[in-house]
DRENVOTOR-178924 format. One line per 5 residues: number of its first residue (from 1); their letters; for each residue x, y, z negated of N, C-alpha, C. Coordinates in steps of 0.1 Angstrom, whole numbers, plus 5000, padded with zeros to 4 digits. Last residue first. Layout:
N
NUM = a = X,Y,Z,X,Y,Z,X,Y,Z; ... $
//
This chain:
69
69 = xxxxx = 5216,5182,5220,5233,5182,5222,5231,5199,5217; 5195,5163,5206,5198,5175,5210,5213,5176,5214; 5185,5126,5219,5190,5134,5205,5196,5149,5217; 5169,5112,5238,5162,5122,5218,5174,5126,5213; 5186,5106,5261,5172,5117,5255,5166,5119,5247 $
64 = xxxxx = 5204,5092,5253,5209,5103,5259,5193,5115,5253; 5194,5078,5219,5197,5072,5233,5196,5091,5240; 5195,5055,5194,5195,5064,5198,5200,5063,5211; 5171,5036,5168,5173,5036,5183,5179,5052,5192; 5178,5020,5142,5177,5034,5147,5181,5031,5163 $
59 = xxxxx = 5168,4996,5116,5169,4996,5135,5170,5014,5136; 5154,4992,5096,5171,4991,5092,5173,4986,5110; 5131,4994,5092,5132,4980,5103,5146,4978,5100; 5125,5010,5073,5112,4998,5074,5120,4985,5082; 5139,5033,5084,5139,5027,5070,5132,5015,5068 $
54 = xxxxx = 5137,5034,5111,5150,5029,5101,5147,5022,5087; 5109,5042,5113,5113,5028,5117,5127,5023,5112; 5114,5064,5098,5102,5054,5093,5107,5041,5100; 5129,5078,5113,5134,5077,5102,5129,5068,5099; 5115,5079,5143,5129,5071,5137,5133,5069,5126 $
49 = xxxxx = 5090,5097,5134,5090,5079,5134,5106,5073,5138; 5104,5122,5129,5100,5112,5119,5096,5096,5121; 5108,5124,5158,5122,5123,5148,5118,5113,5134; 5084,5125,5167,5096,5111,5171,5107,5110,5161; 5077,5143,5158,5068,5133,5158,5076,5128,5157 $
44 = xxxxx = 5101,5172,5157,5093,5166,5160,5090,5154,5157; 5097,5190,5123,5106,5186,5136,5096,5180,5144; 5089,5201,5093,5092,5205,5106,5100,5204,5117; 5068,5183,5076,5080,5184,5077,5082,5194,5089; 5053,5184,5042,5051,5185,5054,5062,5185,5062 $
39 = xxxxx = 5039,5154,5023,5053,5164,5030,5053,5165,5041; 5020,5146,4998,5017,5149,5013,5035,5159,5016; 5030,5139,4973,5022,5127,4980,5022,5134,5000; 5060,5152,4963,5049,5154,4966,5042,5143,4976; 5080,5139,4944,5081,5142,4952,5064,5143,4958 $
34 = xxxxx = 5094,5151,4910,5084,5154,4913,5083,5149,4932; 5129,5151,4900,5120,5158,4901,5108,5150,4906; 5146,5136,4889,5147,5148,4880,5132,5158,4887; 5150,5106,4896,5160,5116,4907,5159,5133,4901; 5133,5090,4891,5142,5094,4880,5148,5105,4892 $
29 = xxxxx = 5132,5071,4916,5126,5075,4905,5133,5080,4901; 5144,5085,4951,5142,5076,4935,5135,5079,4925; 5142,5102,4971,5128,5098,4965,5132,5088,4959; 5168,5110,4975,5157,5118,4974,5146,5114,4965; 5185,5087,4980,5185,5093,4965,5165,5101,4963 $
24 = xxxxx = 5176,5065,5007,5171,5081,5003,5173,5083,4990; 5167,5041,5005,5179,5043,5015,5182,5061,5008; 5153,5029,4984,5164,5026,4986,5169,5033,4996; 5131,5054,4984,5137,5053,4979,5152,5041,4980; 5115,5040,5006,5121,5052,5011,5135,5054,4998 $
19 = xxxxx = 5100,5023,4990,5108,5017,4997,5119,5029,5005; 5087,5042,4973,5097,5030,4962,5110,5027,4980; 5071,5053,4985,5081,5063,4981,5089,5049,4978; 5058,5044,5018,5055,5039,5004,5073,5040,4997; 5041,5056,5041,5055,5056,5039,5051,5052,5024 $
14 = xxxxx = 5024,5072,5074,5022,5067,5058,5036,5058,5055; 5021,5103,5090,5036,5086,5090,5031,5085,5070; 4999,5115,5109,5004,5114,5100,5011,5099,5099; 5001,5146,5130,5005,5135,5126,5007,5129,5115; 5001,5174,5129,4989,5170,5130,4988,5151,5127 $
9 = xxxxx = 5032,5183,5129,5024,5184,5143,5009,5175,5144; 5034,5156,5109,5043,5165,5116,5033,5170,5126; 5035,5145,5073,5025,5153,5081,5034,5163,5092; 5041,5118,5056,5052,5124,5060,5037,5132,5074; 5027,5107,5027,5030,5105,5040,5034,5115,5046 $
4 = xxxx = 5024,5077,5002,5029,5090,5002,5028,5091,5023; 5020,5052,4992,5012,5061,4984,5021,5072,4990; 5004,5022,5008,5014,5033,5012,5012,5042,4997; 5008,4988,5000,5000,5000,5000,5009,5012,5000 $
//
C-alpha cells in the first residue's frame, strides 16, 4: 500500500516512503523531519518515473534523448 505520492504536471507517482527510504537518506525515519504525503515536484513526468522505476526496479534507463546536455 502506497502512503505518499510524487505530483508533476497534474500527474500522480504513488511511492511507499519505507521503500524510497532505502535508497534516499531523505525519507528515512528518524532523518529529524516530517516528509509530506503529497510532493510537489518541478521537472518533468519522465524524470520522476525514472526515479520510481530505479527505486522499485534498481533499473535506470539512460539514453541520448532524456538526459539534458
Amino acid at each position: 500500500m502506497d502512503n505518499c505520492k510524487f505530483v508533476c504536471d497534474g500527474l500522480e507517482f504513488p511511492f511507499r516512503r519505507e521503500k524510497f527510504g532505502e535508497c534516499f537518506e531523505f525519507f528515512r525515519a528518524g532523518a529529524g523531519f516530517e516528509v509530506a504525503d503529497t510532493i510537489e515536484v518541478d521537472c518533468s513526468p519522465a524524470a520522476v518515473g525514472f526515479v520510481v522505476d530505479f527505486v522499485y526496479g534498481s533499473k535506470l534507463s539512460i539514453m541520448h534523448n532524456t538526459v539534458d546536455e
